[in-house]
C-alpha positions as CSV (number, residue, x, y, z in Angstrom):
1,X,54.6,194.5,84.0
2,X,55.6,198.0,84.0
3,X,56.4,200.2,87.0
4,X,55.1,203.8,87.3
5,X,57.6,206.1,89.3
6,X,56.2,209.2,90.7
7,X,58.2,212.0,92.7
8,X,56.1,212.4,95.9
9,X,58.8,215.1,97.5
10,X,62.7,216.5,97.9
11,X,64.8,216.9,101.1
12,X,67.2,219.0,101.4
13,X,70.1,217.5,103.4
14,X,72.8,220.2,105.1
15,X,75.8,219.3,107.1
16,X,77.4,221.8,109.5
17,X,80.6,222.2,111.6
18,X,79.2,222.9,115.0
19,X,83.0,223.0,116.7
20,X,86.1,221.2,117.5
21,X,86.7,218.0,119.9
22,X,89.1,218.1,122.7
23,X,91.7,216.4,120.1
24,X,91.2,218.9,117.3
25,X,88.6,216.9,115.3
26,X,86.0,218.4,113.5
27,X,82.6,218.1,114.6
28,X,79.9,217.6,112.5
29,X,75.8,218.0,112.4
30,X,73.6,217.0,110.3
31,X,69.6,218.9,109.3
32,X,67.2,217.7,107.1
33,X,64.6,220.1,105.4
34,X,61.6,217.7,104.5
35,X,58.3,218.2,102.5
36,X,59.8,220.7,99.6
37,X,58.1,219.9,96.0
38,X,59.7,218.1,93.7
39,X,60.0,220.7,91.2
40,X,62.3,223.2,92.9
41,X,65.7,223.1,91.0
42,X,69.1,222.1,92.5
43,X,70.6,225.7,92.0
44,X,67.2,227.2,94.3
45,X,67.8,224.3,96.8
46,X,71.9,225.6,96.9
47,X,70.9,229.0,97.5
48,X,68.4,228.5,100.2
49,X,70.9,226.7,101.9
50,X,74.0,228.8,101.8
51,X,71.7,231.4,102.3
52,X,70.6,230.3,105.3
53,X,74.0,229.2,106.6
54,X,75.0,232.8,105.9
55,X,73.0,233.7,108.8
56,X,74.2,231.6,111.2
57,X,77.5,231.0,113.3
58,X,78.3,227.1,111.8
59,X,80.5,226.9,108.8
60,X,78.4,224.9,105.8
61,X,80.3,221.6,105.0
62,X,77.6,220.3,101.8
63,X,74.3,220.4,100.6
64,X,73.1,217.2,99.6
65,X,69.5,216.2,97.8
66,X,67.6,213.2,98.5
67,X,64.3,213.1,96.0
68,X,60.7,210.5,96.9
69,X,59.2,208.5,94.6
70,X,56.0,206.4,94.8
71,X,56.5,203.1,92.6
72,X,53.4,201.5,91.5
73,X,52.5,198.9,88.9
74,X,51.0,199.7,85.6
């Protein structure tokens, strides 16, 4: 029995320093950019993301990617 794997759709996953705690800590946020094709390439999804991150106030910590597949059997 073989198993089929097919790549429904990528997230992009980007955490964020949004501050400091009352005891110094860093504090952290977390935004998830669903629905992007499978095809776009790791160095596009990077770019997007410090590219946005450029334009805003919160220091970009990483940029993760977490890919979809759809398993069925042969």
């Amino acid at each position: 029995m073989a198993i089929i794997s097919s790549g429904v759709e990528t997230e992009l996953i980007v955490r964020y320093q949004v501050g400091m705690t009352a005891e110094g800590s860093p504090v952290f946020r977390q935004k998830s950019f669903s629905g992007l094709k499978m095809d776009v390439s790791n160095e596009d999804l990077y770019e997007a993301a410090t590219t946005l991150f450029a334009l805003l106030e919160y220091p970009l910590i990483s940029v993760s990617r977490n890919n979809r597949y759809d398993l069925t059997q042969e």
